[in-house]
C-alpha positions as CSV (number, residue, x, y, z in Angstrom):
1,X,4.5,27.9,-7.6
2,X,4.1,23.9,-8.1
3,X,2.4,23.3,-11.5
4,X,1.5,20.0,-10.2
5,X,-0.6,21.6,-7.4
6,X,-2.5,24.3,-9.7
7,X,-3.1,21.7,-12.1
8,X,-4.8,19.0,-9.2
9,X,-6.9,22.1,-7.5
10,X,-8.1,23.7,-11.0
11,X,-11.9,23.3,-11.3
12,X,-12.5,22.9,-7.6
13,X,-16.1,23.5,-6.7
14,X,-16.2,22.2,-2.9
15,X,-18.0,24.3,0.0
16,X,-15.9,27.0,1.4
17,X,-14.6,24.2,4.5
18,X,-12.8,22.5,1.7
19,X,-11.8,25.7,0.1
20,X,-10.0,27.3,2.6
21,X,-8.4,23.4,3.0
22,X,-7.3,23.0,-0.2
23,X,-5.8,26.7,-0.2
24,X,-4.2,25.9,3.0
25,X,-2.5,22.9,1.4
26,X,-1.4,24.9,-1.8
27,X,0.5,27.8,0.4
28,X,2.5,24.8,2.4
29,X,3.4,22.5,-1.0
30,X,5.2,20.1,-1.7
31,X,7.3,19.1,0.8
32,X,11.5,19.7,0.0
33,X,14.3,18.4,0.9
34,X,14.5,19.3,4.5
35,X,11.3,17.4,5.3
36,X,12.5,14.0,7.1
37,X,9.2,12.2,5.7
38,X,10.2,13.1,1.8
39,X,14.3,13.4,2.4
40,X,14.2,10.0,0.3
41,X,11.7,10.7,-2.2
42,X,12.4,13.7,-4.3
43,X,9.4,15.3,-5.7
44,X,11.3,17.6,-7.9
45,X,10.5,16.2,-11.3
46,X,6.4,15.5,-10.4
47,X,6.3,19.0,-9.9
48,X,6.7,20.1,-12.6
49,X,4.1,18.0,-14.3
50,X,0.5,18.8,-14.6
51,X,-2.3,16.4,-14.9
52,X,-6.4,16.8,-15.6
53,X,-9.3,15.6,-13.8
54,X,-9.9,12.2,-14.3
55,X,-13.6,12.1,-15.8
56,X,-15.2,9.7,-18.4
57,X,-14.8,6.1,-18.0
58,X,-12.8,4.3,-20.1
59,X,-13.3,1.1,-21.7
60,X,-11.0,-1.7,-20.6
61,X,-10.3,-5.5,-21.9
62,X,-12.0,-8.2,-19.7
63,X,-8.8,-9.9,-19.9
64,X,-7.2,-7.6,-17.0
65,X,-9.5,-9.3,-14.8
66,X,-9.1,-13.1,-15.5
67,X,-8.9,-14.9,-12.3
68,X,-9.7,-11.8,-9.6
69,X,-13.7,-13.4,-8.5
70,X,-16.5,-12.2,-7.3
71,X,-17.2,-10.3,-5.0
72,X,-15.5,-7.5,-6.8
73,X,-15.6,-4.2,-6.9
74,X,-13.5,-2.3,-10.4
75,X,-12.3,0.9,-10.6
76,X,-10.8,2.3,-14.0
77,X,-9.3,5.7,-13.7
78,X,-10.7,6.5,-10.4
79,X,-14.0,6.1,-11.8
80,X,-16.6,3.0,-10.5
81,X,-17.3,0.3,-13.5
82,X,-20.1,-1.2,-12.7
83,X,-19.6,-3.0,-15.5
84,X,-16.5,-5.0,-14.3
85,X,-17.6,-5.3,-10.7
86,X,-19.8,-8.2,-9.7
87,X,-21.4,-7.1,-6.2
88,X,-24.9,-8.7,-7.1
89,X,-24.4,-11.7,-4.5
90,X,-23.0,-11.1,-1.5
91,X,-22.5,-13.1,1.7
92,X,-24.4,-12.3,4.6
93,X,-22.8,-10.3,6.7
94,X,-21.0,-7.8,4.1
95,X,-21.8,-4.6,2.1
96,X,-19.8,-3.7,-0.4
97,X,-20.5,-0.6,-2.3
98,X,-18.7,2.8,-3.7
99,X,-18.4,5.8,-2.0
100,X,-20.5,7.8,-4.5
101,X,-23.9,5.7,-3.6
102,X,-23.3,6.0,0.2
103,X,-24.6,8.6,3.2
104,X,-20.4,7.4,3.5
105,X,-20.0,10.1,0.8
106,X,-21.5,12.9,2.8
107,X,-19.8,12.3,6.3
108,X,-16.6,14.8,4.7
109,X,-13.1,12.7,4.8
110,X,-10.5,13.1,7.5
111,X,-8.9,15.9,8.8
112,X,-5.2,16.5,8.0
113,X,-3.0,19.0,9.1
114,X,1.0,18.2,8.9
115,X,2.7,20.2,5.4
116,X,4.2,16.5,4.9
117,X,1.0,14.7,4.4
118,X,0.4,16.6,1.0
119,X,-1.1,14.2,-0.4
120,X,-3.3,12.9,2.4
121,X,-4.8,16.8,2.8
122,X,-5.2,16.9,-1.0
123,X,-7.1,13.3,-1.0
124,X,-9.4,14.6,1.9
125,X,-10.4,17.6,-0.1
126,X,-10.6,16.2,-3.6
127,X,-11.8,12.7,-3.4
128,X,-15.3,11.9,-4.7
129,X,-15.0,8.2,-5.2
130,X,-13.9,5.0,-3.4
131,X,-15.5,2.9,-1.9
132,X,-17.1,1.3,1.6
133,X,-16.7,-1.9,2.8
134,X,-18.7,-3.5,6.2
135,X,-18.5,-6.6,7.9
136,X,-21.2,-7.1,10.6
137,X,-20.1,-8.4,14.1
138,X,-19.9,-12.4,14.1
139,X,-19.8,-12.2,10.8
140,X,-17.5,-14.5,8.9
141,X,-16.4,-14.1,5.2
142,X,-14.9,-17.4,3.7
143,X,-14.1,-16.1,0.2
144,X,-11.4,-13.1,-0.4
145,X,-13.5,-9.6,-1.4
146,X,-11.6,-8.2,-4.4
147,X,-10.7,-4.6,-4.5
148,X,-9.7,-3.6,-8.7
149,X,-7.9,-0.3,-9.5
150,X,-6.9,-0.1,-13.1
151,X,-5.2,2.5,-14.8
152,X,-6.0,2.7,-18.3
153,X,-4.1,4.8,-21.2
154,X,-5.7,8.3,-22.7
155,X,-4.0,11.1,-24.3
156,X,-3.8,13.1,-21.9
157,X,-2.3,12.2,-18.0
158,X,-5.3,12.0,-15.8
159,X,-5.2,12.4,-11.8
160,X,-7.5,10.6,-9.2
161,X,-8.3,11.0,-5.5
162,X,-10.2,7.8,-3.9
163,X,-11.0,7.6,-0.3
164,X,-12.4,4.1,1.1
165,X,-13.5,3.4,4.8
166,X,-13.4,-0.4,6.0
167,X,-15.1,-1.6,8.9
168,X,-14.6,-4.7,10.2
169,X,-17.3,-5.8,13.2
170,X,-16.9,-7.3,16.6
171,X,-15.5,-11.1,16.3
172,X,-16.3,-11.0,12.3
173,X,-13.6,-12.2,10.4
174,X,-12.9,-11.3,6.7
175,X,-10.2,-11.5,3.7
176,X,-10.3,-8.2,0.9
177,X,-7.4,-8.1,-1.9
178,X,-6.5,-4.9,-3.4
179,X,-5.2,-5.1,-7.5
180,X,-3.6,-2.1,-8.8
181,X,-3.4,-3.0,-12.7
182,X,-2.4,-1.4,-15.6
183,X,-4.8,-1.5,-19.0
184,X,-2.1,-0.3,-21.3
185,X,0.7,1.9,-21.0
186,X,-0.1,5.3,-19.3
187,X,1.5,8.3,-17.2
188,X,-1.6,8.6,-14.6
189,X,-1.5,10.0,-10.8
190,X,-3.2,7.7,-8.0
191,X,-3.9,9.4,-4.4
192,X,-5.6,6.7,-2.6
193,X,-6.6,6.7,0.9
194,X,-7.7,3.6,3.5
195,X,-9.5,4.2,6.5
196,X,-9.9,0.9,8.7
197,X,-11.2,0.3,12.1
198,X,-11.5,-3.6,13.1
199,X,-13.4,-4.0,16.0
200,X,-12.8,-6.1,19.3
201,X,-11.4,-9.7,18.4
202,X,-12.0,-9.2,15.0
203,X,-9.6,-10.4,12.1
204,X,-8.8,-8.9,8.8
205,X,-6.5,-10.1,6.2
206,X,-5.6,-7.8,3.4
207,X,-3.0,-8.2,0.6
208,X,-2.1,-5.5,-1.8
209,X,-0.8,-6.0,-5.4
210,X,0.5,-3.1,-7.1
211,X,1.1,-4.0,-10.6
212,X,0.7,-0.6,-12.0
213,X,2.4,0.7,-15.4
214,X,5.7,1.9,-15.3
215,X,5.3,5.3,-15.7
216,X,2.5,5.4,-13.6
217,X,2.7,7.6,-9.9
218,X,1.0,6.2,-7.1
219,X,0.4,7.6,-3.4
220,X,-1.3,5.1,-0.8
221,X,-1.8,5.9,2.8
222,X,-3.1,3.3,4.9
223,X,-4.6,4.4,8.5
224,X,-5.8,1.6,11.0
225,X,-7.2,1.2,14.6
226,X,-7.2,-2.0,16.6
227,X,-9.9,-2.6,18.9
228,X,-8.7,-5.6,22.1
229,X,-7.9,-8.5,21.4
230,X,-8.5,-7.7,17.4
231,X,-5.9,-8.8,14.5
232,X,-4.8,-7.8,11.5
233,X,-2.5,-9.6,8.8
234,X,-1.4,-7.4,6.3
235,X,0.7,-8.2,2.7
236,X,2.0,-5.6,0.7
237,X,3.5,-6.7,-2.8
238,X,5.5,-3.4,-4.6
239,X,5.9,-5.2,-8.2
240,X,5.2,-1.8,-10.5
241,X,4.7,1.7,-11.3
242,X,7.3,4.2,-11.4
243,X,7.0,6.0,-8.5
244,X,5.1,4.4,-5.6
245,X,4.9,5.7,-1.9
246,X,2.9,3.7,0.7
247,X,2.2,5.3,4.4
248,X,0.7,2.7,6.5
249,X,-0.2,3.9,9.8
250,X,-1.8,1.7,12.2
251,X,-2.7,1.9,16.1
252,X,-2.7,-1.0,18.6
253,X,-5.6,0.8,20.7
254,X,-7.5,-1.9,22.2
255,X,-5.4,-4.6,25.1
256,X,-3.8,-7.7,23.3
257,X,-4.3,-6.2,19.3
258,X,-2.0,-8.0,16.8
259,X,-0.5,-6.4,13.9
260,X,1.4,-9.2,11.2
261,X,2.7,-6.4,8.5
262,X,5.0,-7.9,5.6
263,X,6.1,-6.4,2.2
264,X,8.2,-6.6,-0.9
265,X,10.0,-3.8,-2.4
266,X,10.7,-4.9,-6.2
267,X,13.0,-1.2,-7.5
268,X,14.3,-2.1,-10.6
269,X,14.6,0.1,-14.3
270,X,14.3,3.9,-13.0
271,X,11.6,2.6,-10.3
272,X,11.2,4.6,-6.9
273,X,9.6,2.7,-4.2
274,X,9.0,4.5,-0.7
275,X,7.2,2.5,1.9
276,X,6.9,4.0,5.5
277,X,5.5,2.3,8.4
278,X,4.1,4.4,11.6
279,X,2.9,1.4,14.1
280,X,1.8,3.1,17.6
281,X,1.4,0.6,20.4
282,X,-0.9,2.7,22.9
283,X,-2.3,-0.5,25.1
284,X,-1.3,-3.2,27.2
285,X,0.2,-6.5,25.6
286,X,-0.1,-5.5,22.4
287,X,2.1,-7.2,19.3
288,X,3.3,-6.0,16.2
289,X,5.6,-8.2,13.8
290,X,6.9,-6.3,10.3
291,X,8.8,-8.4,7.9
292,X,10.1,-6.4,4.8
293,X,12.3,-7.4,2.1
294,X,13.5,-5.1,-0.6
295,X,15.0,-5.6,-3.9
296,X,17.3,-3.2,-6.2
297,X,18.2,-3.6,-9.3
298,X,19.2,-1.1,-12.7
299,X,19.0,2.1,-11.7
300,X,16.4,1.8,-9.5
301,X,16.1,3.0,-5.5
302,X,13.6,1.3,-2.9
303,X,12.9,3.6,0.6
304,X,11.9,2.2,3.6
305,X,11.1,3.5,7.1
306,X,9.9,1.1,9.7
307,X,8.7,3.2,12.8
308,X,7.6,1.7,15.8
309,X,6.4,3.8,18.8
310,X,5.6,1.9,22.0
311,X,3.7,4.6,24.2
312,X,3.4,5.5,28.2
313,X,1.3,2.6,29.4
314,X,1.6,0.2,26.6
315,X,3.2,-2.6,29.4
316,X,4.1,-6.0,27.8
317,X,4.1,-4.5,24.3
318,X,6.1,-6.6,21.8
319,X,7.6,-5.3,18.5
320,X,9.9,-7.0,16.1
321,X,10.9,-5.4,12.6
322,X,12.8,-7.1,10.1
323,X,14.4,-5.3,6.7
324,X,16.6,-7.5,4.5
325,X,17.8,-5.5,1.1
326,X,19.6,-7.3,-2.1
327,X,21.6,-5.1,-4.2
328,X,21.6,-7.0,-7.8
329,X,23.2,-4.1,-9.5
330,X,26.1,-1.4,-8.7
331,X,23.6,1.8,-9.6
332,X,20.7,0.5,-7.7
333,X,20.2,2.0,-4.6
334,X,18.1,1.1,-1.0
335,X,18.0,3.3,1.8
336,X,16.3,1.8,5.1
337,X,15.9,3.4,8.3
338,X,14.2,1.6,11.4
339,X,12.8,3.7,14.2
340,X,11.9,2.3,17.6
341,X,10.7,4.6,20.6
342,X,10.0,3.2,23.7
343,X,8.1,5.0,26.7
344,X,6.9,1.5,28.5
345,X,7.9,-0.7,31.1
346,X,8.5,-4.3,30.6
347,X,8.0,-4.1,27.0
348,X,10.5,-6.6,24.5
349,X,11.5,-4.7,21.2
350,X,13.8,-5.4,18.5
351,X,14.4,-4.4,14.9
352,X,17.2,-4.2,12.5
353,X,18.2,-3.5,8.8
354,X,20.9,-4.8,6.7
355,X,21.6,-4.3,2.9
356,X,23.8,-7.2,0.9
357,X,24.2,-8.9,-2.3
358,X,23.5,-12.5,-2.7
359,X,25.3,-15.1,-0.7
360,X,28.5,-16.3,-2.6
361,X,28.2,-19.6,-1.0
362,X,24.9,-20.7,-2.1
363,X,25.6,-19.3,-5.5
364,X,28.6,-21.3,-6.0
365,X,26.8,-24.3,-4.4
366,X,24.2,-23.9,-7.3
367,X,26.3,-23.2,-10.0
368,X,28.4,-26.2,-9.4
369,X,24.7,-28.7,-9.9
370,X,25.1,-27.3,-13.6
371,X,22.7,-24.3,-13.4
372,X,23.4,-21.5,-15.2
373,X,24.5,-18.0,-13.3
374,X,21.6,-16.2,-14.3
375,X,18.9,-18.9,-13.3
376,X,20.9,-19.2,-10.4
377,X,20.5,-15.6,-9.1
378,X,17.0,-15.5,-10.1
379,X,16.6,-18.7,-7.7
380,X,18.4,-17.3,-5.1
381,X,16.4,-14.0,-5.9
382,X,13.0,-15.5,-5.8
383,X,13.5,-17.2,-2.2
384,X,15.0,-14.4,-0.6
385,X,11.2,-12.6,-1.5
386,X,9.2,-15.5,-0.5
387,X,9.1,-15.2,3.3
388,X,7.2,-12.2,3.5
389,X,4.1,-14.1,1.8
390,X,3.5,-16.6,4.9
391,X,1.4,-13.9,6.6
392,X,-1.7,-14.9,4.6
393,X,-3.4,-18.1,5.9
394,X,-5.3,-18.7,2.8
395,X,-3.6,-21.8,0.6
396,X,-5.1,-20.5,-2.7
397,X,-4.9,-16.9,-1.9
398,X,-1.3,-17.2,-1.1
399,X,-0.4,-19.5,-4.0
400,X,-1.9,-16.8,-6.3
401,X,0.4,-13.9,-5.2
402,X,3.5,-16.2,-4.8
403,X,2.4,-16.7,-8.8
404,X,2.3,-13.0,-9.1
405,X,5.4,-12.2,-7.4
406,X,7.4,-14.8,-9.5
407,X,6.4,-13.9,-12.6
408,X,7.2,-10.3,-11.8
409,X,10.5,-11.4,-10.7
410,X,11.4,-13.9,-14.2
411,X,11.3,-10.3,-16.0
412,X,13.9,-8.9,-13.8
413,X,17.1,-7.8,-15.2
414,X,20.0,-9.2,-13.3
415,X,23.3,-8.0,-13.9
């Protein structure tokens, strides 16, 4: 019996389709140590924790927001804000509302079947918020669309399940920034789950920031699907929380889709990061290229699994995955595992993985210009992360997460 599952179904009052979903998911669990998807990420502990039903909306300070613009859409506590969010002028071309004022809400959420997606099954039957985001076709949105999820303290440990849908029209281009913040310190659960389609010879760009608290649990899954000749650049920045597991799943469906996927894993404290990527090239001359770099430090442990599957018929395919780890402490610890399967003909595919501390050489170089060893590491530190950021485009939109990462990365204890 998993008092974290009783606690996240108690007070259920879905149709009898969700019921029997729901009770399906309870009498599978959470997944153990034998399941290859969680091996990494023991749920031991969060089991035995219970949470409530995240309900009245919070007050937060305006503060947390400096700087994210309009349009915005805020979440506090899995609840909408309409308070915070600024939707009132939009672009033409773009809607932009949450889930709870669209016919979005009564479509019923994705169907999900595998004991290992726990949290995906729960978010289909539980999630009454989120939100739903068009682009029309030919449409082309010049300014970033902000995306706000803030936790923010109570007295007692809340739980939320948002579900969001994207769409992303024929040739229509677009930019959306998720912020995962923290409004004081808290203990919350985050289930989040993205549903995107970009249509043919479209392009979406799409960073993530999770800054969350750092006791705070978060579970993402992203799921995408390529139309031909569409593209998608995608920039995920793991800077908080305390335990934190992104799925992103996407499919290169449609001849000559583009996936440009990078990340930052920032484990440090008693932090847990998982990230685990499950690309599926399914048409001709498609092209994915992952770029992840991952950081550990104290005690803490960053997870990654880079899985690319190239599929019967996927000719000219071309994959690349990249995972460089530092190791700035002798507790910290990184596991990474790339997978490549290939089924194609004349396909080009190449990842690797390496785990290291910094480079002696440049660290001596340094230190002998007169900087001290510890600004010296955080230099060295700091450009190791930065790569990963040159898959967005945008000049300001790029300076503002390098600002984001760095000052993450100035309160980093390095031994």
């Amino acid at each position: 019996m998993s008092v974290l599952l009783d606690s996240l179904a108690s007070g259920f009052d879905g149709d009898a389709a969700r019921r029997a979903a729901l009770d399906a998911a309870l009498r599978d669990g959470l997944p153990g140590p034998r399941s290859e998807a969680w091996k990494y990420t023991p749920l031991r502990a969060l089991e035995r924790r219970s949470f409530v039903a995240s309900a009245a909306l919070p007050l937060i300070d305006p503060a947390l927001l400096a700087g994210i613009a309009a349009p915005r859409l805020v979440f506090v506590n899995g609840r909408f804000d309409a308070t915070h969010s600024d939707i009132g002028t939009l672009p033409a071309g773009l809607s932009l509302q949450p889930l709870s004022s669209s016919p979005e809400r009564d479509r019923g959420g994705p169907v999900f079947q595998r004991a290992d997606e726990v949290f995906a099954r729960l978010n289909a039957v539980l999630a009454d918020e989120g939100l739903v985001l068009r682009v029309e076709a030919d449409a082309e949105i010049a300014a970033p669309i902000s995306l706000v999820f803030a936790g923010a303290a109570l007295d007692a440990d809340s739980a939320w399940h948002l579900r969001h849908r994207i769409e992303i029209g024929a040739n229509a281009r677009a930019t959306f920034v998720e912020h995962h913040l923290a409004a004081g310190d808290h203990a919350h659960l985050a289930n989040h789950l993205f549903s995107i389609a970009i249509a043919a010879n479209a392009r979406l760009s799409h960073a993530r920031v999770q800054q969350d608290a750092a006791r705070a649990t978060s579970f993402l899954r992203t799921d995408a699907v390529l139309d031909a000749g569409a593209e998608y650049r995608r920039l995920d920045l793991e800077l908080g929380a305390g335990l934190s597991r992104h799925e992103l799943n996407v499919r290169l469906e449609g001849d000559g889709a583009k996936l440009f996927a990078n990340g930052v894993l920032l484990a440090d404290g008693r932090r847990h990061v998982d990230t685990r990527l499950g690309i599926e090239h399914t048409a001709r001359d498609t092209a994915c290229d992952l770029l992840w770099r991952g950081i550990g430090s104290g005690r803490g442990r960053a997870v990654f699994h880079g899985g690319i599957t190239i599929h019967a018929g996927a000719d000219g395919s071309d994959a690349n995955l990249s995972n460089k780890n530092l190791l700035l402490s002798e507790n910290a610890e990184i596991d990474t595992q790339p997978v490549l399967e290939i089924h194609a003909d004349e396909v080009k595919a190449a990842h690797g993985a390496t785990v290291g501390r910094l480079d002696a050489t440049a660290m001596f170089y340094l230190r002998s210009r007169g900087l001290p060893q510890a600004e010296a590491r955080q230099l060295l530190t700091a450009a190791f992360c930065r790569e990963p950021l040159n898959v967005i485009a945008d000049p300001a939109l790029h300076e503002r997460l390098t600002v984001a990462m760095d000052n993450r990365l100035q309160g980093l204890a390095i031994a």
